[in-house]
C-alpha positions as CSV (number, residue, x, y, z in Angstrom):
1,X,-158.0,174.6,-114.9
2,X,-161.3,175.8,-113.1
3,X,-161.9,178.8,-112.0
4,X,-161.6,178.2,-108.2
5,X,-158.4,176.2,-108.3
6,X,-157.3,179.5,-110.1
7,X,-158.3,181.9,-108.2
8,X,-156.4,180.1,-104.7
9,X,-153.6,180.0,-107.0
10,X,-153.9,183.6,-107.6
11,X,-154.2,184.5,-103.6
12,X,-151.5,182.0,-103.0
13,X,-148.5,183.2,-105.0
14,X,-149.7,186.9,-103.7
15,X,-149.5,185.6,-99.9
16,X,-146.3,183.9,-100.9
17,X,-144.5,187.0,-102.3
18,X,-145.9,189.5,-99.4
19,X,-144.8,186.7,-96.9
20,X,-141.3,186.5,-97.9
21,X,-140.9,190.1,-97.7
22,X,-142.9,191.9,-94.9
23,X,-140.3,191.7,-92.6
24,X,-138.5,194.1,-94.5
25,X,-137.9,197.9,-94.0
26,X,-137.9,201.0,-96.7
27,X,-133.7,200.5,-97.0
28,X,-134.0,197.1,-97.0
29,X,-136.5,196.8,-100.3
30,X,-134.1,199.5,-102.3
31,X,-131.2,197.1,-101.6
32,X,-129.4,195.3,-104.3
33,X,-126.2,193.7,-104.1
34,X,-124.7,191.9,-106.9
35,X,-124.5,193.0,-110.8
36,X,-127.8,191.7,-112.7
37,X,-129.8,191.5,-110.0
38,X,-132.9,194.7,-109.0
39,X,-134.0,195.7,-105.7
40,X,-136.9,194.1,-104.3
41,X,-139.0,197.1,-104.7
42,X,-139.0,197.1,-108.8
43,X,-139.1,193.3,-108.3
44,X,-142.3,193.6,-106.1
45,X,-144.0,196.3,-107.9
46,X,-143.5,194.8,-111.2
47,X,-144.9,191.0,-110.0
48,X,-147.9,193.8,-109.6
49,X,-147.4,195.5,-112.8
50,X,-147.2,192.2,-114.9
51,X,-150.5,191.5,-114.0
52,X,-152.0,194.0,-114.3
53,X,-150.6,194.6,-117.7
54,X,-151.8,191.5,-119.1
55,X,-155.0,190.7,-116.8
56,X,-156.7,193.7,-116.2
57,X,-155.4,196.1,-119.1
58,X,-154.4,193.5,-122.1
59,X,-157.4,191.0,-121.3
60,X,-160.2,193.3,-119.5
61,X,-159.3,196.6,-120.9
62,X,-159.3,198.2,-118.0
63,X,-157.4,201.8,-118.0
64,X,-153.8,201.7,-116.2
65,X,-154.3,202.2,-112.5
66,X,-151.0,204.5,-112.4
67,X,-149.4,206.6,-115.2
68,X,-145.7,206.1,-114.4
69,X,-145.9,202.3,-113.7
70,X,-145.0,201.5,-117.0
71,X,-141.8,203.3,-117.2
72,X,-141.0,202.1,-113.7
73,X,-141.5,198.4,-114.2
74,X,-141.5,197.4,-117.5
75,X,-138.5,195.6,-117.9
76,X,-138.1,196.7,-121.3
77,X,-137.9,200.2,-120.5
78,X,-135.5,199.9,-117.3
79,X,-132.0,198.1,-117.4
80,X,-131.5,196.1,-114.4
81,X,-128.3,198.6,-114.3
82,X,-130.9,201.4,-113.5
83,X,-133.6,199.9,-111.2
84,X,-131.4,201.0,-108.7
85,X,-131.8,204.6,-109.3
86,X,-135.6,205.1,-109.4
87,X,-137.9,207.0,-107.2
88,X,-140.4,204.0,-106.3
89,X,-143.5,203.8,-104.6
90,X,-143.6,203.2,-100.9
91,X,-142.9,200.5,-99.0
92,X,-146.8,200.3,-97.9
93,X,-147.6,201.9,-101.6
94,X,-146.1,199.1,-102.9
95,X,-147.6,196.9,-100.2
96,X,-151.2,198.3,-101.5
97,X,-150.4,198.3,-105.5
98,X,-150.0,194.5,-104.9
99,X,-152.9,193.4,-102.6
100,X,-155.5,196.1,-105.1
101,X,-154.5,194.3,-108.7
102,X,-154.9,191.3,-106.6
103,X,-158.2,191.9,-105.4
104,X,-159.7,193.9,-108.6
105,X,-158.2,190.4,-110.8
106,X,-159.7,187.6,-108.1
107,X,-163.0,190.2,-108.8
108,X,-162.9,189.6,-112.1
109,X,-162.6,186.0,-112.1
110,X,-165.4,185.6,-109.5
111,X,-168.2,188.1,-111.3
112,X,-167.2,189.4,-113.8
113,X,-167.5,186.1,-116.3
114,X,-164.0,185.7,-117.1
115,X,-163.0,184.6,-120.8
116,X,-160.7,182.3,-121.7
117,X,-158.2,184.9,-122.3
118,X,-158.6,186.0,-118.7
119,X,-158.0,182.9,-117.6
120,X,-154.9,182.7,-119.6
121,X,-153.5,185.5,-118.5
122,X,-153.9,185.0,-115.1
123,X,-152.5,181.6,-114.6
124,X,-149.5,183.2,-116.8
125,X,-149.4,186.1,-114.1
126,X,-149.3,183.2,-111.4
127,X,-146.4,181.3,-112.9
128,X,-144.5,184.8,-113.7
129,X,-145.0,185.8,-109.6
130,X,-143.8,182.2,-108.8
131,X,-140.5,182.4,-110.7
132,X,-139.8,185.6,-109.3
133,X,-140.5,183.9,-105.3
134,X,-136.7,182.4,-106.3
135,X,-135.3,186.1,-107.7
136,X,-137.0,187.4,-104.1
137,X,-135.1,184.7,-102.2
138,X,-131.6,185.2,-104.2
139,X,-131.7,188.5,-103.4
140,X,-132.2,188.3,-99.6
141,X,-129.3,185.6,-99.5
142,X,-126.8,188.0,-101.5
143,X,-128.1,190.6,-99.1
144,X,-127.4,188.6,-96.0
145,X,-131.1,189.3,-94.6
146,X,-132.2,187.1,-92.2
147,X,-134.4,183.8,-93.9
148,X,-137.9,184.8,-94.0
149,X,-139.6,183.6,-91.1
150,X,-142.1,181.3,-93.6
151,X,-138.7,179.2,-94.1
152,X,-138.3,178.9,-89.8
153,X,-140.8,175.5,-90.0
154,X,-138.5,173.1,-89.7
155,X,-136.9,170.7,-92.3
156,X,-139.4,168.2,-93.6
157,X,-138.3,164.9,-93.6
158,X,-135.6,164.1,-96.3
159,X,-133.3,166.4,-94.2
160,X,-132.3,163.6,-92.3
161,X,-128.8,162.3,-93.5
162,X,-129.1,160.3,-96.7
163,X,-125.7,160.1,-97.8
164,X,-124.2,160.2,-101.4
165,X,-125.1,158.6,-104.5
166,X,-122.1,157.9,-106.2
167,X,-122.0,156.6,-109.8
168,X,-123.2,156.9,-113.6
169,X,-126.6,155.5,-114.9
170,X,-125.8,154.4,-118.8
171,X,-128.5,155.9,-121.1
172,X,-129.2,154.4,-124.8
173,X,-129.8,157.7,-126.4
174,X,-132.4,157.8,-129.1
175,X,-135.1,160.2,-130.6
176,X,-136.9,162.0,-128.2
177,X,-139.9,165.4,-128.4
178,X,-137.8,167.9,-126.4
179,X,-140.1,171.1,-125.0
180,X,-143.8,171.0,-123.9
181,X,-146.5,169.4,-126.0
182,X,-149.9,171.5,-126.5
183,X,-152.0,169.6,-123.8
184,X,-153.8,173.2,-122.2
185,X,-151.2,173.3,-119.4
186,X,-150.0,176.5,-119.2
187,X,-145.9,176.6,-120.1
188,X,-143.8,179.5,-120.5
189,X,-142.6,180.2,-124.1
190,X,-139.1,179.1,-123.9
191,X,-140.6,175.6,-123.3
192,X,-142.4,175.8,-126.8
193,X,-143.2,173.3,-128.5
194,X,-141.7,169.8,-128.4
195,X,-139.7,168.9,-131.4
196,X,-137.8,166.3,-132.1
197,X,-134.2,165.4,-131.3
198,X,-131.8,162.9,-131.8
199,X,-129.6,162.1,-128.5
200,X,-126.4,159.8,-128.6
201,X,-125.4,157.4,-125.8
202,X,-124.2,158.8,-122.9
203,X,-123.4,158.5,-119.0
204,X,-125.0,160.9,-116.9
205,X,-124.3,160.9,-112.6
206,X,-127.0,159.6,-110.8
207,X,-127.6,163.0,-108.3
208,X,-125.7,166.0,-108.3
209,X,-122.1,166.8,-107.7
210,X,-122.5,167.3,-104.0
211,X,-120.0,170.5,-101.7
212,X,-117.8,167.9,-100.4
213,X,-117.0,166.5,-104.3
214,X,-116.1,170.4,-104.8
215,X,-114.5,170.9,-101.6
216,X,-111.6,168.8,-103.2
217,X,-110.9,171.0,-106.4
218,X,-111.4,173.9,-104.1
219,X,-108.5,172.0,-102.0
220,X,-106.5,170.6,-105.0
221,X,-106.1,174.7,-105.9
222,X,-108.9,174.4,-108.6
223,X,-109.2,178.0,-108.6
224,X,-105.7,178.7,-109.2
225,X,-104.8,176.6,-112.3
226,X,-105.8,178.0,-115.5
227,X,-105.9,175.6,-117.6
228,X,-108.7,173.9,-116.2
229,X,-110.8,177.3,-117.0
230,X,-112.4,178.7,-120.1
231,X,-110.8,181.2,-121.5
232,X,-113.5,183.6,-120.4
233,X,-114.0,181.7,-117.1
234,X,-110.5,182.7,-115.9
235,X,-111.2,185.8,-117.0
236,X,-114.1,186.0,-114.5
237,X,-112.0,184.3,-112.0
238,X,-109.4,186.8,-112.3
239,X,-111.9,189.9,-112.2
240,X,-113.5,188.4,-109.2
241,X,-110.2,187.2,-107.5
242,X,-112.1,184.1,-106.2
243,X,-110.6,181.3,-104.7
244,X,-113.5,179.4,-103.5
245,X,-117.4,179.6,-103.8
246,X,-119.0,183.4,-103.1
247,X,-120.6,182.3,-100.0
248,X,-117.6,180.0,-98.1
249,X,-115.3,180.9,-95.7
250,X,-112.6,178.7,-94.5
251,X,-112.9,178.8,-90.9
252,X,-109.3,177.3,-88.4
253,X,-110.2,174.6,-86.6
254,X,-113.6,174.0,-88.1
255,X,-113.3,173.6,-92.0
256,X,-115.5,174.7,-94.6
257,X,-118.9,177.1,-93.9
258,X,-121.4,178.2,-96.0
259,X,-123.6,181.5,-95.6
260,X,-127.1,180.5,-95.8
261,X,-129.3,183.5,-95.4
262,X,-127.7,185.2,-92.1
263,X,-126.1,182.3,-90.5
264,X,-123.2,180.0,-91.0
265,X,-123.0,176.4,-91.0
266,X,-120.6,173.7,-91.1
267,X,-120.4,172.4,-95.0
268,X,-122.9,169.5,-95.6
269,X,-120.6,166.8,-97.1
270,X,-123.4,165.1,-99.0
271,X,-125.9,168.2,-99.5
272,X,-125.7,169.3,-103.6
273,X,-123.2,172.1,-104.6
274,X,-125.2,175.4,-104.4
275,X,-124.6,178.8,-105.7
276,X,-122.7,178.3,-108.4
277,X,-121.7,180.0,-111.5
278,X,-121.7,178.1,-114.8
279,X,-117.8,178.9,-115.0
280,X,-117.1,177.0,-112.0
281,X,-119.1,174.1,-112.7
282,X,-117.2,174.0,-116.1
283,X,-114.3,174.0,-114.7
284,X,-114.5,171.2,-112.3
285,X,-115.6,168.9,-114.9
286,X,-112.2,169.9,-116.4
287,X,-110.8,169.1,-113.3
288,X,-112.6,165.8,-112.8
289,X,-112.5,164.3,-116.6
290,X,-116.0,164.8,-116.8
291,X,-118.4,167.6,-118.8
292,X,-122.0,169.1,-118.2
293,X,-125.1,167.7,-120.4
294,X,-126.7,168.9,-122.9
295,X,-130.3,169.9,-122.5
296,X,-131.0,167.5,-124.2
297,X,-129.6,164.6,-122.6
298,X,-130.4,166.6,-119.1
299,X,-134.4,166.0,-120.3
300,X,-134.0,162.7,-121.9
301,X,-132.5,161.0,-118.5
302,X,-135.4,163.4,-116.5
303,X,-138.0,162.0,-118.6
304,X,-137.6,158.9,-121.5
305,X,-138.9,156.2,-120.5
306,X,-136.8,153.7,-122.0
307,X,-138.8,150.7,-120.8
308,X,-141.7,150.9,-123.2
309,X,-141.4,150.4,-127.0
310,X,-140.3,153.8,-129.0
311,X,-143.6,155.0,-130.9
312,X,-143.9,157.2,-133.8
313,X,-142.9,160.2,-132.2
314,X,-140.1,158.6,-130.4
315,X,-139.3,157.2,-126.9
316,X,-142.4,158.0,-124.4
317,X,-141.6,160.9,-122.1
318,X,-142.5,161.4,-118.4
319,X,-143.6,165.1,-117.5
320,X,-142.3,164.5,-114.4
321,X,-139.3,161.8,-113.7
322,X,-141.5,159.5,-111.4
323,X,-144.6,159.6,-113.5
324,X,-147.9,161.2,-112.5
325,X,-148.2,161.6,-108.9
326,X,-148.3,165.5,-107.9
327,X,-145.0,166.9,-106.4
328,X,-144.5,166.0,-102.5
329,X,-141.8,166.2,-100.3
330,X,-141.8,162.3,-100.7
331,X,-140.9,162.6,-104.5
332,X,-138.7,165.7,-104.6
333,X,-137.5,169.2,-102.7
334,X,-140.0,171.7,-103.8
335,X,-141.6,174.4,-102.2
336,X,-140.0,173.9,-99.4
337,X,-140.6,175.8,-96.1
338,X,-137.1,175.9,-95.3
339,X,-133.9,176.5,-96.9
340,X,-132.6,173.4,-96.2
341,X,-131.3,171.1,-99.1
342,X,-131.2,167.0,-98.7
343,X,-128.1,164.4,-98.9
344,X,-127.9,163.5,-102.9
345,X,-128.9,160.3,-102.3
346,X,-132.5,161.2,-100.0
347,X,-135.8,161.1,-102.2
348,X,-135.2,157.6,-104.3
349,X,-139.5,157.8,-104.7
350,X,-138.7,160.5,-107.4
351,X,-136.2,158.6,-109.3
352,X,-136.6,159.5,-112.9
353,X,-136.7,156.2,-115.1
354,X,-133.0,156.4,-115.9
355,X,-132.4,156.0,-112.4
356,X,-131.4,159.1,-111.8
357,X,-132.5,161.1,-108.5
358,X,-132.8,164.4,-107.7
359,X,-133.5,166.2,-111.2
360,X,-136.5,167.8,-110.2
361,X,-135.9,170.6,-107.0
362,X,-133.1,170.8,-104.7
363,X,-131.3,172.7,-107.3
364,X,-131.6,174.5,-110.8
365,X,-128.6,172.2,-112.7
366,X,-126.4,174.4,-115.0
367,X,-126.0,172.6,-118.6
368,X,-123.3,172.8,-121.8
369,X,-126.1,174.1,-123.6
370,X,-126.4,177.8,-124.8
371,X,-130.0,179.0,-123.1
372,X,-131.8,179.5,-127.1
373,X,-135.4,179.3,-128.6
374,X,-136.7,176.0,-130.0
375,X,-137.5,175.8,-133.5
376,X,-140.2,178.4,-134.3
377,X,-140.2,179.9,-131.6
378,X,-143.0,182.8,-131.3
379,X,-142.4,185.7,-128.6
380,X,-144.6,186.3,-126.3
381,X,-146.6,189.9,-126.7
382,X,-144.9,192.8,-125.5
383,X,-141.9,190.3,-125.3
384,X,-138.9,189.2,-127.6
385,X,-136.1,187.1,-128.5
386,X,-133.7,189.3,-126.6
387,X,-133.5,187.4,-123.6
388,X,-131.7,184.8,-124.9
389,X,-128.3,187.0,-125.3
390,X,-125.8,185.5,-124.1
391,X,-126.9,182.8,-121.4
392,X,-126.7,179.5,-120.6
393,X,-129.6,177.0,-119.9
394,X,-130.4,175.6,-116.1
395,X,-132.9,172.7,-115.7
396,X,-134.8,171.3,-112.7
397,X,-135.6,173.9,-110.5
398,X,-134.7,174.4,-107.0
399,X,-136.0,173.5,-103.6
400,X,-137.9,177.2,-103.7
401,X,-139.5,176.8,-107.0
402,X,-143.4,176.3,-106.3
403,X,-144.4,172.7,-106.9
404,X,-146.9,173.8,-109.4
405,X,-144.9,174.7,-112.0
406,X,-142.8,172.0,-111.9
407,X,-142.0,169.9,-115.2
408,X,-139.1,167.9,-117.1
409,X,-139.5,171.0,-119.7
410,X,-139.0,173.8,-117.6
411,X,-135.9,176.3,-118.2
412,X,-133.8,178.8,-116.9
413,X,-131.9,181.0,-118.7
414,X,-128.8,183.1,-117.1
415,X,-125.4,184.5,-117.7
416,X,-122.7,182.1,-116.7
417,X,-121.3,184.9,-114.2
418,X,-124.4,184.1,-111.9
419,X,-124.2,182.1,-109.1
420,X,-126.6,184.5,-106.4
421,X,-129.8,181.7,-107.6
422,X,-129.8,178.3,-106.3
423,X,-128.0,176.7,-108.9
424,X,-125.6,173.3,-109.2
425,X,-124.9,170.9,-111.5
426,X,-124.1,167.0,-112.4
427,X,-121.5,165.2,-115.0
428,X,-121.3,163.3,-118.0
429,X,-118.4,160.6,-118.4
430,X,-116.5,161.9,-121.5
């Protein structure tokens, strides 16, 4: 990457972040609502911290611009359970801790004759703030805040009604590199490196399991029969005393809503399920004679391209499912300037080569796969192995997730009690 494209890329994902939040006060920054999640004001000043840490102080070796920021914003020195319970900067502190490591970095890359490790280390800081845009929107739609006003654009144009897009596509299985390959595109670690893996025959839905498919387990008592649970999914259920999705209400005379920011609306039949936990995507595929994939066969249908002739290495794979052609809102739900989600069947341009639509954006897709490192798998510095504990893997991304970083490789790793990202799922015929 050149250094211009860079540096935009550095101002953008800082305008981004300081646009989704600015209409915020003091009370609403120190606000967090659900277990697992931290304020926005850690979250904010630590986008800052990270890059300064590995920009300015690892890379340039400049000296820390605060004394205390480490122990306020290194996440390996404060539980989420305690973010909560700090004495942060300022709103307009924080405000100014972002826009100064901001400037002092986009210095650095315009005079100061950045290395390649400064390079590095910025695009990393880039794609660390961009992942944390979707932890910034999760936690004003928990919250209930208004949508930020960037999202008040209007829908592009796959928000017209598309419909469903029922059925299985039949994949032949076969050896494939699963993970990132070492081309000088800048991946995070969990995506590291492409190995090989053997994938059986399977069926995999052609687009997500869309809120009017789960309005009928929700209807056929879904929550209230055990046996279609885990045995640590009814557990949750139980502690939770859920019946339906955290944000539906059942409304007389009207049906089904949803909470979407502030406002409800009427259940989209054909929209994909959203917000949901991996325990409740398990257990409708109980419900439905179905299961979730495996990573493995989530990236083979994203990217294999079955078409051409298997090489040494295995069947060719796609870094994204329609080929080459940058993200657009003609190929998939990406960076989107609103928070609305299309009909499953809207977007057939970004059919993968299995024929499956949908797997990149709209929503991160929960898997039956335990979230865990590939085969030797380094940690990153100042990092470790540790946040793989006891999660499961997402693929796909979401509809806020920043079209840059967008890849068939790309993962998400969370405990399958979470359900405040935007997160659904598709099947696999037994």
């Amino acid at each position: 990457m050149d250094t211009t494209t860079l540096m935009e890329w550095v101002r953008d994902a800082r305008r981004r972040t300081l646009d989704l939040v600015s209409d915020l006060d003091e009370a609403q920054l120190h606000e967090s609502v659900l277990p697992g999640q931290s304020p926005l004001r850690w979250l904010l000043g630590h986008v800052a911290w990270y890059q300064e840490r590995w920009v300015l102080r690892h890379s340039a070796g400049l000296p820390p611009r605060n004394a205390s920021a480490d122990a306020l914003y290194d996440p390996a020195l404060t539980r989420p359970a305690q973010r909560g319970t700090l004495s942060y900067y300022s709103r307009d502190n924080t405000f100014h801790y972002l826009e100064e490591v901001r400037d002092t970095v986009l210095e650095r890359l315009r005079y100061g004759k950045p290395t390649p490790s400064d390079c590095h280390f910025a695009a990393l800081s880039v794609a660390h703030e961009d992942r944390h845009v979707e932890s910034i929107l999760a936690l004003r739609q928990s919250a209930g805040f208004a949508a930020p006003q960037l999202l008040d654009a209007g829908l592009p144009a796959f928000a017209a009604a598309a419909g469903p897009h029922p059925g299985d596509v039949e994949l032949p299985g076969g050896t494939i590199r699963m993970g990132a390959v070492p081309d000088g595109t800048e991946v995070w670690h969990d995506e590291k490196w492409s190995h090989p893996v053997q994938v059986a025959p399977f069926a995999l839905s052609r687009a997500p399991v869309t809120q009017g498919e789960f309005a009928l387990f929700v209807g056929d008592r879904g929550y209230d029969r055990p046996e279609l649970w885990s045995t640590l999914g009814w557990r949750w259920r139980e502690a939770e005393g859920r019946d339906h999705p955290r944000y539906w209400r059942w409304v007389a005379g009207v049906g089904w809503q949803r909470r979407v920011f502030d406002r409800w609306v009427v259940l989209e039949a054909y929209r994909p399920m959203v917000h949901l936990n991996w325990y409740e995507a398990d257990a409708y595929c109980r419900w439905a004679g179905r299961r979730l994939p495996l990573e493995a066969e989530w990236e083979f249908a994203a990217g294999a391209d079955t078409s051409v002739a298997p090489g040494r290495e295995g069947i060719p794979m796609r870094r994204l499912p329609w080929g080459n052609e940058p993200a657009g809102f003609r190929l998939a739900c990406l960076d989107s300037p609103a928070a609305g989600l299309p009909d499953v069947a809207a977007l057939e341009n970004g059919d993968s080569p299995s024929g499956c639509r949908q797997m990149l954006g709209s929503v991160w897709e929960w898997t039956a796969s335990h979230y865990s490192p590939y085969p030797g798998f380094e940690a990153p510095s100042g990092g470790s192995a540790g946040q793989f504990q006891g999660r499961m893997a997402l693929r796909g991304g979401s509809w806020a997730t920043r079209s840059r970083q967008a890849r068939n490789t790309m993962r998400l790793g969370l405990g399958p009690e979470r359900d405040d990202y935007w997160s659904g799922f598709r099947t696999c015929a037994l």
